[in-house]
N, C-alpha and C positions, 0 to 999 in steps of 0.2 A: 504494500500500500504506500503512495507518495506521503512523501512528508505535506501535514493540509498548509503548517505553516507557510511552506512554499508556497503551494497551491493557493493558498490567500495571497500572497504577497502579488502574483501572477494576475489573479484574477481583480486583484484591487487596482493593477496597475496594465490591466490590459490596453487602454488607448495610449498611454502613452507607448509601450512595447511594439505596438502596430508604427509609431511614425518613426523607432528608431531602427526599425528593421527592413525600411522601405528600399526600391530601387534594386539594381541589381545583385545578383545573388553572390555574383564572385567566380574566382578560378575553380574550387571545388564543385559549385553545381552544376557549371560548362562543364568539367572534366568526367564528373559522372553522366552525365547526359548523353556525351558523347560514347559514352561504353556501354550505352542500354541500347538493344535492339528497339528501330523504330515502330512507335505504335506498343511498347511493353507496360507492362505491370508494375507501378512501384509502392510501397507502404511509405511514407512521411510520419516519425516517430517524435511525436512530441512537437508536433509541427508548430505550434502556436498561431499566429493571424495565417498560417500559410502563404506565406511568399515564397519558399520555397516550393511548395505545393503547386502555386500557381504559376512557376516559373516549368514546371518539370508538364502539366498539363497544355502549356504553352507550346512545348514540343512536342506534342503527342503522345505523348504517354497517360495512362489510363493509372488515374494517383485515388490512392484511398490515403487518409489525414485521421491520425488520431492525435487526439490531445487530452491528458485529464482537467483543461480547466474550459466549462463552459465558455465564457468568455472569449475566451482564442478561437473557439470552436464555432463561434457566431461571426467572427469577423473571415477565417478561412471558409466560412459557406458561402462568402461572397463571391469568394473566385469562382470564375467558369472552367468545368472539367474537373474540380475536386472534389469527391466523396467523403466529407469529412465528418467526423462524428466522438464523442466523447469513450474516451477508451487510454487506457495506463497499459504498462510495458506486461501488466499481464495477459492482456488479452490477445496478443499476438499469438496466433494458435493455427495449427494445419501447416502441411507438407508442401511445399515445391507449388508456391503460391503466387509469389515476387520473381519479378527480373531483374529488381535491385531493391534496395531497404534504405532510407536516407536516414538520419538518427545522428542530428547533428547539434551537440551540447543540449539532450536529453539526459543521456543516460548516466551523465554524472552527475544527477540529482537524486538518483536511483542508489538505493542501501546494497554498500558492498558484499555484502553476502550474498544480495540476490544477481547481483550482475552476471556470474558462469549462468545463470535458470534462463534470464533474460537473451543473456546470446546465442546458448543452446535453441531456444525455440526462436531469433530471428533467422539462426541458420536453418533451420527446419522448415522457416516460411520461405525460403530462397529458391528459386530452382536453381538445378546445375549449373554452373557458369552466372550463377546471380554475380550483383557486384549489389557492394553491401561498406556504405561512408558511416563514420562513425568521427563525429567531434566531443573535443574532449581539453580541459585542462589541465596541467600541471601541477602538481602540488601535492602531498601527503597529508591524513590524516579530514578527519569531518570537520567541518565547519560554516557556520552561516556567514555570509557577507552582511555589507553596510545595510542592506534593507531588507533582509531575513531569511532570504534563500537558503537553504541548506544544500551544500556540496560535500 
């Protein structure tokens, strides 16, 4: 289960989240873009307002968007081409699903312990030759930042 603290911190501060994460998405989501077969499958993990979402549906690809914070979740159903819906790293479930998994500065808010369960089953959502991004910071040990996020 996500830390709610987060998850309030997320959802208290969803508009502003939406204008800092505007524009384009960067080298990483060109570079995964460019390695999905056109027209494939991808999950968006943790998407939040889904820009990334709707950068990857931009290209043709067929995006499902999960997010545990309402919030996020009403601002990514605005994109056109995203299937977005409210859903935590547990709910990734089923076999050879994805042609790729985007999961970028999600999963390190996710409790250490559960992180092998988590990428066990995004591997399990992948088909063969998925390609599967993962963002992430640096640093040891839990802790919340300045406005309460737990990493």
């Amino acid at each position: 289960m996500p830390d709610q603290k987060t998850l309030d911190v997320y959802a208290a501060k969803a508009d502003d989240y939406v204008s800092c994460v505007k524009g384009e998405g960067g080298r990483n989501i060109r570079q995964f873009i460019e390695r999905l077969k056109p027209g494939g499958t991808v999950l968006d993990i943790g998407c939040g307002p889904g820009q990334a979402s709707a950068q990857l549906a931009k290209a043709g690809m067929q995006v499902t968007a999960i997010d545990p914070v309402p919030e996020m979740i009403a601002f990514a159903k605005q994109n056109p081409g995203v299937d977005a819906r409210v859903g935590t790293f547990d709910d990734i479930d089923g076999d050879e699903i994805y042609d790729g998994v985007w999961a970028n500065f999600c999963l390190l808010h996710a409790d250490r312990k559960d992180i092998p369960r988590h990428i066990a089953a995004i591997a399990r959502a992948l088909k063969p030759e998925g390609v599967f991004h993962i963002g992430m910071i640096t640093g040891t040990g839990a802790h919340r930042d300045d406005i309460g996020r737990l990493y």
